[in-house]
TINU-316310 format. One record per residue: y negated, z negated, x negated of N, C-alpha, C in turn; residue number from 1. Coordinates in steps of 0.001 Angstrom, whole numbers. Each point is the difference from the previous one (the first is absolute). Layout:
! residues N
ROSE      n_py      n_pz      n_px     ca_py     ca_pz     ca_px      c_py      c_pz      c_px     i
ROSE         Y         Z         X         Y         Z         X         Y         Z         X   NUM
...
This chain:
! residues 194
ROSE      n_py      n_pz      n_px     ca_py     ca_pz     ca_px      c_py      c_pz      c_px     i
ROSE     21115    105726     10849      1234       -90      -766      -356       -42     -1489     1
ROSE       726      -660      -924      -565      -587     -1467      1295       450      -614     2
ROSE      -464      1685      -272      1157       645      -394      -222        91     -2102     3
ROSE      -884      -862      -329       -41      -431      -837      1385     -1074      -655     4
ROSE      -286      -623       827       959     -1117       212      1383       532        61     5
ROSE       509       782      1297      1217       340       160       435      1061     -1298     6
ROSE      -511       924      -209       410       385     -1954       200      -779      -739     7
ROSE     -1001      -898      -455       697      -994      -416      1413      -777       125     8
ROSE       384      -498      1119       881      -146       407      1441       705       383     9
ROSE      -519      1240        -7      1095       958       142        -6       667     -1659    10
ROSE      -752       -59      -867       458       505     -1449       645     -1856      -471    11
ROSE        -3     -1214       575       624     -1155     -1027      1675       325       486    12
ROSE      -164       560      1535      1254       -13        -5       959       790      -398    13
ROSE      -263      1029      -419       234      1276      -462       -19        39     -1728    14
ROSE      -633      -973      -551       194       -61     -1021       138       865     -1189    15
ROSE       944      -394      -983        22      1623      -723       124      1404       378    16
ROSE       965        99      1255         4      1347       610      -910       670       351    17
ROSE     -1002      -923       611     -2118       569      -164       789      1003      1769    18
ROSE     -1279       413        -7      -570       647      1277      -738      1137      -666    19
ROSE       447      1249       927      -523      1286      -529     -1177       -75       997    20
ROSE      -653       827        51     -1696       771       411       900       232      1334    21
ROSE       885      1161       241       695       -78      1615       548     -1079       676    22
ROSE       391     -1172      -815       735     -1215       735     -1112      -631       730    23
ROSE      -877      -124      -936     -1371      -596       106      -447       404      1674    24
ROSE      -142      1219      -188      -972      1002      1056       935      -512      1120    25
ROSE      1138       423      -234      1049        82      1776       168     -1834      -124    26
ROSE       117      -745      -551        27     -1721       526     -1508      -412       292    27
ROSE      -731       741      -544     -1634      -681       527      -496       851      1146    28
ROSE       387      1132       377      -116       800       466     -1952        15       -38    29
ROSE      -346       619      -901     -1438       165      -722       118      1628      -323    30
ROSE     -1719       113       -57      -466      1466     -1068       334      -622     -1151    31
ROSE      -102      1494      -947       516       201     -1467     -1561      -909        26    32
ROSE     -1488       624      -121      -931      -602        32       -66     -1651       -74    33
ROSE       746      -408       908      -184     -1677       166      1243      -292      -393    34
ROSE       716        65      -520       646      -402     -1318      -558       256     -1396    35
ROSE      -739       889      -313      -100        26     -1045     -1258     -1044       -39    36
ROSE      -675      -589       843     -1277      -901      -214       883     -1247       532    37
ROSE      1150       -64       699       558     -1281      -366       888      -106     -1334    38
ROSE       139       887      -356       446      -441     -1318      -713      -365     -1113    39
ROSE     -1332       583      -350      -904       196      -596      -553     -1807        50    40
ROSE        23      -430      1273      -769     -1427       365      1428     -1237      -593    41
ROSE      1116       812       450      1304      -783      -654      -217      -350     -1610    42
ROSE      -273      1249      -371      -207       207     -1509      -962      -998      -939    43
ROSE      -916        83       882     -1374      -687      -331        36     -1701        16    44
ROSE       792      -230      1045       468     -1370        54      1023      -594     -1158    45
ROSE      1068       783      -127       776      -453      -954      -950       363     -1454    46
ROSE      -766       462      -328      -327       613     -1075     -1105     -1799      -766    47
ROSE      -299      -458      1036      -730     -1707       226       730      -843      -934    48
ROSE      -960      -102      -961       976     -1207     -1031       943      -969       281    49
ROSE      -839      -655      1407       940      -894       885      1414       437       611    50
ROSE       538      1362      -524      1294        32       497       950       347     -1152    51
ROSE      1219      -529       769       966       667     -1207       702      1191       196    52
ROSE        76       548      1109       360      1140       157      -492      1184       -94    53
ROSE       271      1194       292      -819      1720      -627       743       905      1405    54
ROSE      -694       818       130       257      1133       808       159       818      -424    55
ROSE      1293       820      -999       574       885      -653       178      1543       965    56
ROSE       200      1091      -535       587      1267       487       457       256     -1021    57
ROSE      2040      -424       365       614      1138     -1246      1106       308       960    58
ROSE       342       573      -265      1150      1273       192       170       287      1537    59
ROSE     -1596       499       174        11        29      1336       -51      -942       794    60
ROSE      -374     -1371      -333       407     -1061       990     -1627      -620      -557    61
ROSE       -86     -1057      1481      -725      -916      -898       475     -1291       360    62
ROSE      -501       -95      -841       588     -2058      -779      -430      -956       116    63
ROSE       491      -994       455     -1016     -1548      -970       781      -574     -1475    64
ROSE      -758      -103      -399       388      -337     -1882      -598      -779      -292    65
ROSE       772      -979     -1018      -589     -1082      -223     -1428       487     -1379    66
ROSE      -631      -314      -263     -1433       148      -813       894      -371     -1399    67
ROSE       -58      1067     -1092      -213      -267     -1725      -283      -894      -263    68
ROSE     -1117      -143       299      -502     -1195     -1334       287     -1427       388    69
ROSE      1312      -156       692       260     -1291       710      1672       214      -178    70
ROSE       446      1002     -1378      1423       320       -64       530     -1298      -179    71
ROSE      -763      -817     -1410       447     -1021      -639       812     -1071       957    72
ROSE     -1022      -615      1000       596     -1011       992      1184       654       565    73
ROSE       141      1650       321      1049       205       978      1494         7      -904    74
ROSE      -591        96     -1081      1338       -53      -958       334     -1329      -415    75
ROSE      -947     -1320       294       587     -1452       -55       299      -172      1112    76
ROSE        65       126       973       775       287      1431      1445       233        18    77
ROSE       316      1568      -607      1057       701      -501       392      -616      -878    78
ROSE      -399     -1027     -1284       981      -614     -1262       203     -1340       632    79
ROSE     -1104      -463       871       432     -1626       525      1645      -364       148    80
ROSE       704      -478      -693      1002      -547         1       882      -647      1938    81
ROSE     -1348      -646       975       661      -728       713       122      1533      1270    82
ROSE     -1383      1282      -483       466      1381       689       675       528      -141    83
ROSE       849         1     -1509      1565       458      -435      1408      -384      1281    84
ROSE      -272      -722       849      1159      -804       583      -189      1368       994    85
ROSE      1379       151       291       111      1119      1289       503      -835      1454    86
ROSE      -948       438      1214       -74      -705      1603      1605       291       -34    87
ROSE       256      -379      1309      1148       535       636      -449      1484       733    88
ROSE     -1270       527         4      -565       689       627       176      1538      -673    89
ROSE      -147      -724     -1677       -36       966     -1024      1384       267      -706    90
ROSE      1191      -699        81      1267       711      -359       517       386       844    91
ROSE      -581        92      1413       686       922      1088      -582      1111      -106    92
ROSE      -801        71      -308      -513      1526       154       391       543     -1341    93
ROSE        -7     -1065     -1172       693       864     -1243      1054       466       291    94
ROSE       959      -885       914      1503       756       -78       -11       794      1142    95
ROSE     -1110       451       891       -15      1116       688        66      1103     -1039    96
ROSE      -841       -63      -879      -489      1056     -1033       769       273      -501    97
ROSE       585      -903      -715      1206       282      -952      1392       538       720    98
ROSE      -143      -397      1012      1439       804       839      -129      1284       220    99
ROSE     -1166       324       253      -517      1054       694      -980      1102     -1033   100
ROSE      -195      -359     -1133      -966       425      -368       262      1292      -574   101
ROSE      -663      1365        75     -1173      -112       251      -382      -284      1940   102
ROSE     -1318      -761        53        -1      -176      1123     -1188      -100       726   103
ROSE      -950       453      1021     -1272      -433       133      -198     -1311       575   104
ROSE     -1443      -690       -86      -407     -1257       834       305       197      1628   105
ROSE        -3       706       692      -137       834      1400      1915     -1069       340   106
ROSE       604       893      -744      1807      -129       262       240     -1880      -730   107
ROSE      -590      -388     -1063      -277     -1205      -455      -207     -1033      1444   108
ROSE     -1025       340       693      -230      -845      1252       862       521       885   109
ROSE       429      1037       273      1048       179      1238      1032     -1233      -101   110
ROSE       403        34     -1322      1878      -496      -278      -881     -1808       237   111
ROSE      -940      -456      -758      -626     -1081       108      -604      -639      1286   112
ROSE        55       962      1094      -865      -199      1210     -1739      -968       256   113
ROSE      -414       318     -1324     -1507      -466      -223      -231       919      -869   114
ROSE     -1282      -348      -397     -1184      1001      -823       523      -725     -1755   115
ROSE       136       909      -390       271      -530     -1683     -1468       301     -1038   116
ROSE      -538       573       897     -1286       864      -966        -3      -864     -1374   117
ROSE     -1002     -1423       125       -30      -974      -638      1048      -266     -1191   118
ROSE      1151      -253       756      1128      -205     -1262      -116      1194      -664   119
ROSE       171      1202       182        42      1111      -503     -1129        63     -1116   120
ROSE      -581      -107       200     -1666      -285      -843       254      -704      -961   121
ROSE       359     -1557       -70       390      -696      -402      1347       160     -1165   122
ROSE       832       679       660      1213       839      -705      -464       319     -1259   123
ROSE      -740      1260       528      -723      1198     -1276      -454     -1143      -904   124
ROSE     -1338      -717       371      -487      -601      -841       699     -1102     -1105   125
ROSE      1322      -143       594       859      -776      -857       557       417     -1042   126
ROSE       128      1942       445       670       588      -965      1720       268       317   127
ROSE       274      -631      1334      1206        71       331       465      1319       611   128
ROSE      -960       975       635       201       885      1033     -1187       737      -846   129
ROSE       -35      1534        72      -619      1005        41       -74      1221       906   130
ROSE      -923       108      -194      -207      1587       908       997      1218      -868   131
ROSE       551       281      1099      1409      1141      -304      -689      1483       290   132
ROSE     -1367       601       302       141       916       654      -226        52      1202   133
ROSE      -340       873       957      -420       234      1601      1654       724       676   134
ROSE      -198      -561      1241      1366       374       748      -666       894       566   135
ROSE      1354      1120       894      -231      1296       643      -201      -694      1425   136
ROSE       -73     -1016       400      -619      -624       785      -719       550       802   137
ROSE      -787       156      1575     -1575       347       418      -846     -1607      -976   138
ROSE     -1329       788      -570      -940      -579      -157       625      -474     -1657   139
ROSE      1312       741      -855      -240      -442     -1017       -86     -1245      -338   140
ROSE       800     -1013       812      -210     -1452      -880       848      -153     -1152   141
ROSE      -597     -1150      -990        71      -421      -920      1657      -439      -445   142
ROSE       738       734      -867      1444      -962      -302      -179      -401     -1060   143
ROSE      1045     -1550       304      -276     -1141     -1030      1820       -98      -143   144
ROSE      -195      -564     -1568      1788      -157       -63      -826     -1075     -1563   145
ROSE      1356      -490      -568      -294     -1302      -717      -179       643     -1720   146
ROSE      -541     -1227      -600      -573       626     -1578      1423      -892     -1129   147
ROSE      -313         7      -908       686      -369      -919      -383     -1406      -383   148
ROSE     -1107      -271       641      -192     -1405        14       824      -637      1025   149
ROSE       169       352       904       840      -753      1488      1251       -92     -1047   150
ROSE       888       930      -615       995      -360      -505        65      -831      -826   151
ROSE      -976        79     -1005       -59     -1365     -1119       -45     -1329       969   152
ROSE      -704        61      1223      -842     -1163       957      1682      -655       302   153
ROSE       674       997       465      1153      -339       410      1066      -292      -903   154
ROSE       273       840      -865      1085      -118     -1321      1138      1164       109   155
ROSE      -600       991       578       288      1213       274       188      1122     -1082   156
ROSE      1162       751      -340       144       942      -742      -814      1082       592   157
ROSE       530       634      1117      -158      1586       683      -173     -1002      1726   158
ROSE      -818      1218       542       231      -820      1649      1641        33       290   159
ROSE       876       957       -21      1099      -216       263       840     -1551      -418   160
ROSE      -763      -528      -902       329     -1306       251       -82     -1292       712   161
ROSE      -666       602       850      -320      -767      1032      1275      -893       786   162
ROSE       203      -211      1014      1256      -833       442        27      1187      1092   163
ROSE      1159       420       298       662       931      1468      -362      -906      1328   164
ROSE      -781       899       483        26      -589      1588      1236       122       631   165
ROSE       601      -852       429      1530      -279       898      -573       315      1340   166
ROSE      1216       589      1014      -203       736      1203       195     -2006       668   167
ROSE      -989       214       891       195     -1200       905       856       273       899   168
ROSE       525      -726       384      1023       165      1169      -972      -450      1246   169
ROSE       824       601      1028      -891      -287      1110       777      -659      1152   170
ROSE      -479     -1351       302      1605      -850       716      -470       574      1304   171
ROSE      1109      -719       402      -192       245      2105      -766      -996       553   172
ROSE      -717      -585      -863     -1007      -975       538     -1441      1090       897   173
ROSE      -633      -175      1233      -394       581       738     -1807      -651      -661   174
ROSE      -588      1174       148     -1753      -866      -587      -249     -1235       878   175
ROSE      -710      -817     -1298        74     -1357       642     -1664      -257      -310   176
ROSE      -447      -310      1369     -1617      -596       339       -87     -1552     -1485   177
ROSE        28       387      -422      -309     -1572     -1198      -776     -1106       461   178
ROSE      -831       542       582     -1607      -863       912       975      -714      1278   179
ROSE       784       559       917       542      -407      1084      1390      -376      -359   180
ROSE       723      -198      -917      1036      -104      -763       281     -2183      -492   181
ROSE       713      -770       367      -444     -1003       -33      1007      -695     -1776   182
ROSE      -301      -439      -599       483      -233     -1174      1828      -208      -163   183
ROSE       696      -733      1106      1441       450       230       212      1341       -49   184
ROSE      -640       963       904       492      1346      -136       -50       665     -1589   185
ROSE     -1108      -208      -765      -467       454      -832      1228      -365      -800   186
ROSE         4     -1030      -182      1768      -656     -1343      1016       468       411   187
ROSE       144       554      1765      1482       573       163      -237      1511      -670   188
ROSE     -1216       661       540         3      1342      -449       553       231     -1461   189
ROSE      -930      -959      -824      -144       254     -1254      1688      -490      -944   190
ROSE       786      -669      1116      1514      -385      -321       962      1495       723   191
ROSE      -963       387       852      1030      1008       267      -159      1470      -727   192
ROSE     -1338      -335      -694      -360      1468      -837      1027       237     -1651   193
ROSE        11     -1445      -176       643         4     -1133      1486       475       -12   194
């Protein structure tokens, strides 16, 4: 087993929230001993000019981080004009945030039904979303709610300016298979929803 590898893989996905020394132990199910010499060999690898990443320990967690002396490019990344444009991927999860915020990534993917990690990342680095603080949560995750840039981004006084979510109504239309659903049905539904 190339539990080298799977840390790796289990700290990209985990991302800023990092992995403590116990997450570590009970998902690898390893000695303290052979973690600390797979980390040590983790360490040693990223530490290789040839990478851009670092094997950090802060606040109890450990990390992958992108390498210093390679800030410059990550900040023409971040000013690139055509990375300024927000996905459809990335104002859904803003207006998760902003509805909700303060709010963690964890409840972010519930309401989204996928992994937001990425956008979230992406968020921060825009300057749109910040770290709010740790929730009373198990395991302490991370809450994110929006910066004063999202409002300028938007043309926003206060978040309360946002637009009111309206209660949807919910017709007597019965759930409809879309996939097994043939394009007549679909124009009556959508005439009888209105």
């Amino acid at each position: 087993m190339n539990f080298e590898a799977i840390l790796e893989g289990l700290l990209f996905l985990v991302g800023d929230e990092g992995l403590s020394e116990k997450q570590i132990l009970e998902i690898l199910e390893i000695s303290k001993e052979e973690l600390n010499e797979l980390l040590q060999k983790l360490e040693e690898e990223y530490n290789n000019s040839n990478r851009g990443l670092s094997l950090v320990y802060l606040g109890d967690t450990y990390k992958l981080t992108t390498k210093k002396e390679y800030k410059k490019y990550y900040e023409k990344l971040i000013s690139n004009q055509d990375s300024n444009l927000l996905s459809q991927a990335a104002l859904e999860t803003l207006a998760i945030i902003a509805y909700n915020e303060p709010i963690t990534r964890v409840e972010v993917d519930e309401l989204r039904g996928v992994s937001s990690i990425h956008i979230v990342r992406k968020l921060v680095a825009k300057g749109l979303i910040k770290e709010a603080g740790k929730s009373d949560l198990p395991g302490k995750p991370m809450l994110y709610k929006t910066t004063k840039e999202f409002l300028d981004y938007f043309g926003l006084s206060t978040i309360n300016d946002l637009p009111k979510l309206e209660e949807i109504e919910v017709s007597d239309i019965d759930d409809v298979d879309l996939f097994k659903t043939n394009k007549a049905e679909i124009e009556e539904l959508e005439i009888l929803g209105d």
